[in-house]
N, C-alpha and C positions, 0 to 999 in steps of 0.2 A: 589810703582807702581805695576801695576796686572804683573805677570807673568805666564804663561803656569800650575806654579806647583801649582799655588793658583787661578788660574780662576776659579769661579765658574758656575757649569754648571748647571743653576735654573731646567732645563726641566729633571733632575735628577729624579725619581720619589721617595718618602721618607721622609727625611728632612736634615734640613745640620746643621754641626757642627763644631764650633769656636775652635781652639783650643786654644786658652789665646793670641796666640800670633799674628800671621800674616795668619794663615793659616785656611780655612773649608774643610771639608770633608764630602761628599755626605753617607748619612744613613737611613739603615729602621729598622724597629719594628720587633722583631721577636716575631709570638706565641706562649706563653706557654701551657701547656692542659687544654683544656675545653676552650680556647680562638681563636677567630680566628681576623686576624688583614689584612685590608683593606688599602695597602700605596697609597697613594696620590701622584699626581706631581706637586701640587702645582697650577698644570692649572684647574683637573679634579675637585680637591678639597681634603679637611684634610683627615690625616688615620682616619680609623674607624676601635675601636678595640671593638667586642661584644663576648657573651658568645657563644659557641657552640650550634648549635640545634635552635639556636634563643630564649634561656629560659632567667629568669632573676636572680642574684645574691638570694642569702638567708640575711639576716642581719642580721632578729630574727625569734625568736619562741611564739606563746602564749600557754601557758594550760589553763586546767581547773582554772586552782588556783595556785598561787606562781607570777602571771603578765610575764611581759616580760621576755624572757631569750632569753642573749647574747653571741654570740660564746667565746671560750676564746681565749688565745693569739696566738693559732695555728689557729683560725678560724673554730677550731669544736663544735660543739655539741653532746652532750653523752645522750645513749638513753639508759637508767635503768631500769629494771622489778624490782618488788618489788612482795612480796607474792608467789602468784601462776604463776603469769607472768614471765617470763626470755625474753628476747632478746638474737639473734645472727646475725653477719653481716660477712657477701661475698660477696667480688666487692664493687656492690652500694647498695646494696639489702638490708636491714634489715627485720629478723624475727621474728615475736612475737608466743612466747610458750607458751602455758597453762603445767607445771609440775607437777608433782606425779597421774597425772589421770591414772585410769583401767578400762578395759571393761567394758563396760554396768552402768558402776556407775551413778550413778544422785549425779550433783553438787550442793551445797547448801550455801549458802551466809553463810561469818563468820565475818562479821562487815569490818575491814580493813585487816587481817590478811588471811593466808591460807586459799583457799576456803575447806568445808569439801567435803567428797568423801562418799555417801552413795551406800554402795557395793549392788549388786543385787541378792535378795535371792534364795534359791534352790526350794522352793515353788512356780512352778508357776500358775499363776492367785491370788498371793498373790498382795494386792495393796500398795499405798503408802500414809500412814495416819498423817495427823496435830499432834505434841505432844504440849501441849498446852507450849508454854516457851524454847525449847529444839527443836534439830532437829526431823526433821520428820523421820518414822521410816517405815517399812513392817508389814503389818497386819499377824500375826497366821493363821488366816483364809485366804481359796482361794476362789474365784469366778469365774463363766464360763465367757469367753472370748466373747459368745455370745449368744442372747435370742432371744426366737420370740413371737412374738405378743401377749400380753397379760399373758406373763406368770409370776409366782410369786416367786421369789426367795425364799428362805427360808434354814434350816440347817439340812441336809438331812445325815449327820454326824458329828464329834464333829470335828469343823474348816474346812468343808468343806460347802460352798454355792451353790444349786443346782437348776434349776429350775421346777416351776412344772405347768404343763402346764393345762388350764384352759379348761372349758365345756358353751354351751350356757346354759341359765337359770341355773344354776348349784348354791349350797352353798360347803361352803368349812366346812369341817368335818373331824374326823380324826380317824383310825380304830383301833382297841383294842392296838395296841402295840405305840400311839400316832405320826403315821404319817400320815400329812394331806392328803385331798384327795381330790377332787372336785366330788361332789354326783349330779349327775343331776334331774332336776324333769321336768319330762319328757310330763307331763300330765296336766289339771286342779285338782282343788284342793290337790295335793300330800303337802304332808308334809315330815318331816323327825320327826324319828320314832326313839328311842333309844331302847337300847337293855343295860340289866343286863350283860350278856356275849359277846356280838358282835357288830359289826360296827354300827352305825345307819345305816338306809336305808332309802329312799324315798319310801312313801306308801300311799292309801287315809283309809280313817275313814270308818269303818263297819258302819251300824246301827242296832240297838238292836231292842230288841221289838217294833214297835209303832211308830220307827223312821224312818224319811225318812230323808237324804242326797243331795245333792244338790250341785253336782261341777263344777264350771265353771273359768274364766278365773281371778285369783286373789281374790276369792272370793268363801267360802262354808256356805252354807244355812242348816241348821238345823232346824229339822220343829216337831213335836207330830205329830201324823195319830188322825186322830178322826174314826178309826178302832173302829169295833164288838168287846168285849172278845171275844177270842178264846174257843167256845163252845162246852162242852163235857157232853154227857147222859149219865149215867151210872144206870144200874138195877140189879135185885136180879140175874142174869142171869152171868153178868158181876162180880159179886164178889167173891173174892177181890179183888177190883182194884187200881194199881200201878201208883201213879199219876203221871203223865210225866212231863217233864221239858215246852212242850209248854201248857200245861195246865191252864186255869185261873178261866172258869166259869163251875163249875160244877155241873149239872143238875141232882138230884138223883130221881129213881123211886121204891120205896120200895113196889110198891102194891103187887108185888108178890113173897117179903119176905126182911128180913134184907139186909143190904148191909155193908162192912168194906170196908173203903178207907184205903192204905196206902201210904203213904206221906216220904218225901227223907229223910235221916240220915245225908244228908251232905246237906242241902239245900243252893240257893243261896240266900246271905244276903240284906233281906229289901224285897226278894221277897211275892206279895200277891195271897191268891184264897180265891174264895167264894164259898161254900158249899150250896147247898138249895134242899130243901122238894119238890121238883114238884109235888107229888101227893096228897098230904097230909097223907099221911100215916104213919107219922115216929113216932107218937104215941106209934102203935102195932105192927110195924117191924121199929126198930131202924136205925140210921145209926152211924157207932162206925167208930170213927178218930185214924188213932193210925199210927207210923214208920214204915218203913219197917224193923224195928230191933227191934220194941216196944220196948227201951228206953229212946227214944227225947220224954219231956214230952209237953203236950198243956196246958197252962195255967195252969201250976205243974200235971199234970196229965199223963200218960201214952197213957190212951185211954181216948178221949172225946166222947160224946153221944148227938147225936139229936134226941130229944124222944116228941116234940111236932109237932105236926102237921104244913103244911109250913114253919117251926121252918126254920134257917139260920143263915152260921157264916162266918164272914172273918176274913180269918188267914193271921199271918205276920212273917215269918221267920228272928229271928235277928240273930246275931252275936256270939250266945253262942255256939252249934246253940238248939235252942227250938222254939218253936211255940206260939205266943199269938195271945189270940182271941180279937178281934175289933171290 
C-alpha cells in the first residue's frame, strides 16, 4: 500500500528511481564539462542533455591519406609533426611549428624529409639561381636592385652587374680600354669612325677631289663632279716650278725660254697630271720633268724631256713611289 515514505511525487522535476524493492526516489542528471543538461518534469518534457556552446561531439578525423581515424580509448586524438613541423598544445589550443629556420633563409622543398634552409648571402643584389638537379643556390655576381628605362645591364666589374644608360639614335661601342658606351649620331649621315688608338667616334665622310657628298636622313649619296681639271699655266718666268698637291692640268709656255717642273718625292699613290706644250715651242726651249730631290725616276729616268712641239704626257704616281708616263 502507498505510504508517505514511498509516494511518489511525479510533478518532481528529473526522473525517478526504483530501488529493487518497494521504494522510488525523485532524481536529476548532473553536468559534466563541456555538457550542459536540461531536467524535465515530466509535464514540461525529457531532460535534454547537449554539448556546451551548442557545438557538436568529434567521432573522427579524415587526412589526406591513411582514411578515417578514430579516437582511442580515452577519446583522444594525437596530433604529430613529422619533418620540419612539430606541434604544441595549451588548454584547447594546438600549435603548429615550422623548426630549424633562420633569418632571412629561403625554404626549399626536400621530397618528404627536412625542409632545406638556404641561408642568405653577404652579397647583396646577389640573386637566387636554378642548379639544374640540386638546390638552388646565390649567384657570384650582384645586380642593381633598380633600373630606368631603357637601360642595359651589363658587367661593369668582375661579378658585378651595372647598368648603362642609353642615348636617342645612339649605337653602342666601346672605348680603348673595352667599356661600352652609347655614341650618339647626332646628325644625318654620321657614321662611326674607328680609330687605331682611340675610341670610335660618330663623324660624316670628307670628300676628296671631284667628290661631292650628300647627307641626309638614313641615307648618304656619293656623287663624281663633272668639274674643270684644276688649271695651272706655267712659263719661263715661273721656273722652276713646284707642282702642288691641288694641281692636275698643267699648261706650259716655253716661248720665252725652258721651263723645269718639279714634281713631289713623296707623291700620293695612283695620283695623275698632265703636262702639255701650249705654245709649241718645246722643241727649242724644252720642258724637263724631274723631283723635287731629282731621284724619283719617270719612266726609269730621272729627268724626263718634252722636246717636241705640243708634245704631252700624263703621269701616274704609283706605290714605289716613281712616276710612269701614260
Amino acid at each position: 500500500m502507498p505510504t508517505p515514505a514511498n509516494c511518489l511525487n511525479i510533478q518532481q522535476p528529473g526522473f525517478q528511481s526504483f530501488d529493487g524493492v518497494f521504494q522510488f526516489f525523485g532524481r536529476t542528471l548532473t553536468a559534466g564539462a563541456g555538457v550542459t543538461i536540461t531536467n524535465g518534469n515530466g509535464i514540461a518534457g525529457n531532460p535534454i542533455i547537449a554539448l556546451s556552446g551548442g557545438g557538436a561531439a568529434v567521432e573522427h578525423l579524415t587526412a589526406d591519406s591513411g582514411g578515417q581515424l578514430n579516437p582511442d580509448g580515452s577519446n583522444n586524438f594525437t596530433l604529430a609533426g613529422s619533418g620540419s613541423l612539430a606541434t604544441a598544445g595549451a588548454g584547447s589550443t594546438v600549435t603548429f611549428n615550422l623548426t630549424g629556420l633562420t633569418n632571412h633563409a629561403v625554404l626549399v622543398g626536400a621530397g618528404t624529409t627536412t625542409i632545406t634552409k638556404i641561408a642568405a648571402t653577404a652579397n647583396t643584389g646577389a640573386v637566387l639561381q636554378n642548379n639544374s638537379g640540386a638546390d638552388p643556390s646565390y649567384s657570384t655576381a650582384t645586380y642593381p636592385s633598380t633600373t630606368t628605362i631603357n637601360q642595359i645591364l651589363y658587367s661593369s666589374a668582375t661579378n658585378v652587374i651595372s647598368g648603362l644608360a642609353t642615348a636617342n639614335n645612339g649605337v653602342l661601342t666601346t672605348g680603348t680600354t673595352g667599356i661600352p658606351v652609347i655614341t650618339a649620331l647626332a646628325s644625318n649621315g654620321q657614321v662611326i669612325i674607328g680609330s687605331g688608338s682611340g675610341a670610335p667616334i660618330a663623324a660624316t665622310l670628307t670628300p676628296g677631289n671631284g667628290i661631292t657628298i650628300t647627307n641626309a636622313a638614313n641615307s648618304i649619296t656619293i656623287s663624281a663632279n663633272d668639274a674643270a681639271f684644276a688649271y695651272t699655266n706655267v712659263n719661263h718666268a715661273a721656273s722652276p716650278y713646284t707642282v702642288l698637291a691641288g694641281d692636275e692640268y698643267i699648261s706650259v709656255d716655253t716661248s720665252g725660254g725652258v721651263v723645269s717642273l718639279l714634281f713631289p718625292n713623296v707623291p700620293t699613290t695612283l695620283r695623275t697630271w698632265v703636262v702639255k706644250d701650249r705654245t709649241g715651242t718645246s722643241s727649242t726651249s724644252n720642258i724637263s720633268i724631274t723631283s723635287v730631290g731629282g731621284s724619283i725616276t719617270i719612266d726609269g729616268q730621272t729627268t724626263y724631256t718634252i722636246a717636241s712641239n705640243y708634245g704631252s704626257i700624263q703621269l701616274l704616281a704609283n706605290a714605289t713611289p716613281t712616276y710612269e708616263v701614260y
